[in-house]
N, C-alpha and C positions, 0 to 999 in steps of 0.2 A: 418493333423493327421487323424488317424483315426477313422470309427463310434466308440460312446463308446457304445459295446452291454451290459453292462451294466455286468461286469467279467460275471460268470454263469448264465444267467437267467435263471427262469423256465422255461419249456418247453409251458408250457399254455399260456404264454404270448408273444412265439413268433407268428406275423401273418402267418405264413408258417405252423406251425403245427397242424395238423389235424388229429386224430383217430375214429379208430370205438370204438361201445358200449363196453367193455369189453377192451377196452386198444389196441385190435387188427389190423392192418394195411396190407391193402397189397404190399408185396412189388411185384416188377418187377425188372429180373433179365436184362440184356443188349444182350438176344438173346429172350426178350421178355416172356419168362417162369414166372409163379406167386406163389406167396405163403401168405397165413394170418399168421402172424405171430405177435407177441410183444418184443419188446425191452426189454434186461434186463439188458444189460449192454454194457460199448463200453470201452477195454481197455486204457492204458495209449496213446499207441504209434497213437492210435484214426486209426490202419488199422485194426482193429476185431470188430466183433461185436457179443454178444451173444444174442438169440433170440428165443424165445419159439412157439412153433406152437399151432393150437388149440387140436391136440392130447396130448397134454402135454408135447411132447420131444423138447428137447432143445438140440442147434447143437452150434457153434462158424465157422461162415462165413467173409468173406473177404470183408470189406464197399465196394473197387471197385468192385464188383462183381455185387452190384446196380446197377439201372437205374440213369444219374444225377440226374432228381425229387426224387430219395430216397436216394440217399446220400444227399443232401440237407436238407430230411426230419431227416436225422438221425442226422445233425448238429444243426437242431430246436429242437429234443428231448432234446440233449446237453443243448443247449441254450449258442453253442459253441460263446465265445467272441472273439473279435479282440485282446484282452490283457491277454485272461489267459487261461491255461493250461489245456485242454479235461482232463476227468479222474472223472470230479464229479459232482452233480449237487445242486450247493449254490442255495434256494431262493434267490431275490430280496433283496438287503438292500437299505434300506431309512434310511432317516435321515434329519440333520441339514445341512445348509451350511455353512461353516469355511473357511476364507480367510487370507493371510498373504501375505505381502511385500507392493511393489507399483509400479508405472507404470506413464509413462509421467515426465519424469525429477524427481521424486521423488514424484510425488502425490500420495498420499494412497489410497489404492486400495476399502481400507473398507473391514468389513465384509458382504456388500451385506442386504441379508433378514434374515442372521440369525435365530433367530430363528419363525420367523414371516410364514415359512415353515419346515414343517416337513417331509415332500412327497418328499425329491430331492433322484431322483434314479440315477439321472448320473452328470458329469461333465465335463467341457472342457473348452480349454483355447484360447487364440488368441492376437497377439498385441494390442486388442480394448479392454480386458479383459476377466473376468470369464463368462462363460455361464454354465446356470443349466437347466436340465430338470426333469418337478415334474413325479410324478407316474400317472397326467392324459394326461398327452404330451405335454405341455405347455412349453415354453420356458420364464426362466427368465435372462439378462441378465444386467452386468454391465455398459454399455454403454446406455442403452434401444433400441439397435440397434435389430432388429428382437424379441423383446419383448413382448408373448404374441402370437405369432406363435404357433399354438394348433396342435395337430395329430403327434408329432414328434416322428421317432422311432431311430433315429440316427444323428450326427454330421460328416461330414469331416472338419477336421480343418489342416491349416499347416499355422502358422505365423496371418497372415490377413485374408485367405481366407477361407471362410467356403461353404459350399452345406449341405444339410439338407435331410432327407430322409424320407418322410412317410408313415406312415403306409397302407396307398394305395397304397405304391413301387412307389412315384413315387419323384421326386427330385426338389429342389426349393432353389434358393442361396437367399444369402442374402441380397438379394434387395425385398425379398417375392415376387418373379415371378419364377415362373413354369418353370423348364428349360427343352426346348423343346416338348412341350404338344403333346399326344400323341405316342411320339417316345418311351420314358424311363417309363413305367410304373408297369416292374416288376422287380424292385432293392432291392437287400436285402443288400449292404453296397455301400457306395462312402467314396472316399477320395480324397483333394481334394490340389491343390499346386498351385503354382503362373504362374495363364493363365492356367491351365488345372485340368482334372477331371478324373477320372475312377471310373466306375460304375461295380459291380456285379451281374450279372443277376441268376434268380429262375432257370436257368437251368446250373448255374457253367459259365458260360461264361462270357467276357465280354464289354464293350465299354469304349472309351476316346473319349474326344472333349478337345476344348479349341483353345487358337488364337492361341496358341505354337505349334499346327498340323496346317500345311498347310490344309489338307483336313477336318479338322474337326472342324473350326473357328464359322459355321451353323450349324451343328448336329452330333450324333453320330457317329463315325468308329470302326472297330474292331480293338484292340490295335495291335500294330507291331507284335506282334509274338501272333498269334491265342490261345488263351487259353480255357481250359476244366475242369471240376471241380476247379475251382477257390476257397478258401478257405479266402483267406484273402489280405488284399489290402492296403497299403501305400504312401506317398508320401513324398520326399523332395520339397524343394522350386522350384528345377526343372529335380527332377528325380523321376521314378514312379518303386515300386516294387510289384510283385503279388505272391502270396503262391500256388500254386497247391494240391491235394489232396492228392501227392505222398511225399508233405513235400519240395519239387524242390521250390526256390524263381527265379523268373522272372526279373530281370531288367533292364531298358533301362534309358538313359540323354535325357531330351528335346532338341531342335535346340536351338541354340542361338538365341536371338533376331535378327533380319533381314534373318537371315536362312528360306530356302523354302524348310522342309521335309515333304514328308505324313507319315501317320504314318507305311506304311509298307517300308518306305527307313532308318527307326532308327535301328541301330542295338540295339539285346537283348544280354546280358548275362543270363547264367543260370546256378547253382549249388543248389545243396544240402549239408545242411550242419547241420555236425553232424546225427544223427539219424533222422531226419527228421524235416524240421520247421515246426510249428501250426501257430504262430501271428508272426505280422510283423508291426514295429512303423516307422515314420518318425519324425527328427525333421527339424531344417532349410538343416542341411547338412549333417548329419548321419543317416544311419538305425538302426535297430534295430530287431532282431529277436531272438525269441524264440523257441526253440528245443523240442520235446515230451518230454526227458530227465528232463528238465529244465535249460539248457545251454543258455545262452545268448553269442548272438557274435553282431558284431557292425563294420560299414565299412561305409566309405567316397565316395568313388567313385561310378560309375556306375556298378561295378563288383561285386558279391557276393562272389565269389572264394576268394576277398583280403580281407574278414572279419575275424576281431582277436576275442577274449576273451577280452573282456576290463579290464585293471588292476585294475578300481578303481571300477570294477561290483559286483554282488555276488560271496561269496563263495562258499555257496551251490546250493544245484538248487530253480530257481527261479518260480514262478505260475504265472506272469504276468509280462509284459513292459507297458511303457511309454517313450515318446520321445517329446519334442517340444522347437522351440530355440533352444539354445546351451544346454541343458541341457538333460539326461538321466536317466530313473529310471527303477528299477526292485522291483517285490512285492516278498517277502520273505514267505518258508512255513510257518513260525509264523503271517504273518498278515501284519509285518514292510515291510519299504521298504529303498532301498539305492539305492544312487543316487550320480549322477558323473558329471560332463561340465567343461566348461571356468572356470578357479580359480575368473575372475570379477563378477561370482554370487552366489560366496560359501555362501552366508549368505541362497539363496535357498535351495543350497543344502544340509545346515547343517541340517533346517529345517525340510525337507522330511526323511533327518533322525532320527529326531527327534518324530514325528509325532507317533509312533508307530503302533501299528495294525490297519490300516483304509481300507474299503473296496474300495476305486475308489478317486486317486489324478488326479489332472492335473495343469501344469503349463506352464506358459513362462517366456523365461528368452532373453533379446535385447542383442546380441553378440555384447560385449567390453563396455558396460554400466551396473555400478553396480546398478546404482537407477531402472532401467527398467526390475523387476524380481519380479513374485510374484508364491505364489502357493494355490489351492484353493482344498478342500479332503469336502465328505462325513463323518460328526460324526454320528455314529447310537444314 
């Protein structure tokens, strides 16, 4: 799964974001040309942008029209999430951590630290259980597996597997060692799947490893199909999808086990869909994306072009996904959220319906095991 950027974050708390005195920034155009200007707003569809000069006039300009470092920049003003819909800009909620179901043949999962914290700004899930992280970077988790790991600005999680990402950009799974020191040290998201990784780099680009690339078992490669303004990033258990700035989702399927691919002998698919996607979930075997619109579509295979509308998805448009297990959710413009998978974990999924306006859930759910399902949200 992917990092939780935490839905809208401020801008001030992303580490990429940086202005001048008076709010002003310069940008650079991509023949090199410059202007001080300030942000004032970034429509829905997140390709406009409005921006005031220091003579006062204010014009509406085309994001790709940036340099990658300033589209970049204008996604940290955002404090654009992996889960939810450009268009606004929510502070930070903190709160309580709140758990339900259980895990391991029917062991209770517990409520965790309840209310022993009150600083959880994010959440995630994993077959080991809940993981939290407070508002000073700290990782709390169910298991105590990586418990206590400080500086954290993000999670990739898919099933078991997690990679971590901090606030020095640089990436560390969860064994707490440093993956590849030196190599990856300006990542603004990873996500992460079973035997492999993809990392986001500060300038839109991006990398995979993992034993599942032949060539990339030791260190970094550039993914199969070279990417540019990268935007958001995904994974199933053994497929990887990437968002581009145009709203275009990237995807490609791992080698089989014993298969000998590098990663430029994988083929991509590539579509656009709908009016352009912003975020993109994975869970064990399904994606999940999200539209500027608010459209959710959701697709199986390695192709994006065979993504439907899910029947049991929202009706209206939705501000946020989630994906992990067999199980899917979408955050609704009220706050609520609905939620769909395997009929073996509907007691999850009644749940998450039930749940009402919460700002940041996460769950899993073991396909064809009803005991093996929990879900775990932020109460403000």
């Amino acid at each position: 799964m992917k990092p939780w950027s935490l839905l809208l974050m401020v801008a001030a708390m992303s580490p990429g974001f940086s202005q001048e005195e008076g709010g002003f920034h310069v940008f650079t155009d991509k023949k090199g040309k410059t202007i001080s200007a300030k942000i004032l707003s970034v429509d829905d569809s997140r390709r406009m942008a409005e921006i005031e000069r220091e003579d006062g006039r204010t014009f509406s300009i085309e994001i790709t029209t940036f340099s990658l470092e300033d589209q970049q920049f204008l996604r940290d003003w955002l404090g654009l999430s992996s889960r939810a819909r450009p268009g606004g800009s929510e502070p930070v909620v903190k709160g309580n951590l709140r758990v339900f179901g259980s895990l391991r043949k029917g062991a209770e999962i517990g409520t965790g630290p309840s209310d022993e914290f009150d600083d959880i700004i994010g959440v995630e899930a994993s077959g080991n259980g809940w993981i939290a992280l407070r508002e000073n970077g700290e990782v709390l988790s169910f298991s105590g597996r990586d418990a206590g790991m400080s500086e954290v600005r993000s999670v990739g999680s898919n099933t078991g597997w997690l990679a971590y990402l901090k606030e020095d950009g640089t990436v560390w799974t969860s064994s707490q060692s440093q993956a590849f020191p030196g190599e990856l040290e300006n990542v603004t998201q990873v996500a992460a799947g079973s035997g492999h990784i993809i990392a986001v780099m500060e300038d839109g680009t991006a990398k995979v490893w993992g034993s599942r690339y032949k060539d990339a078992s030791d260190g970094p490669v550039d993914p199969p199909l070279p990417l540019e303004g990268v935007v958001d990033v995904a994974t199933c258990q053994d497929k990887v999808a990437a968002v581009d700035s145009e709203g275009v989702v990237h995807c490609w399927t791992m080698p089989k086990r014993g298969e000998e691919l590098k990663s430029s002998e994988i083929e991509v698919y590539s579509h656009r869909l709908g009016d352009g996607v912003v975020a993109v979930e994975g869970s064990i075997f399904h994606f999940l994306a999200l539209t500027a619109s608010g459209e959710v579509y959701e697709w199986a295979s390695g192709d994006p072009s065979q993504a439907v509308k899910p029947d049991e998805g929202p009706s209206g448009a939705a501000t946020a996904i989630r994906a992990n297990g067999s199980t899917r959710a979408a955050r609704l413009e009220d706050g609520s959220w609905v939620a769909w998978g395997q009929s073996g974990n509907s007691g999850i999924v009644e749940k998450i319906k039930d749940l009402g306006p919460v700002p940041d859930i996460a769950f899993f759910s073991e396909p064809m095991k009803d005991s093996d399902a929990f879900v775990v949200w932020i109460e403000p």
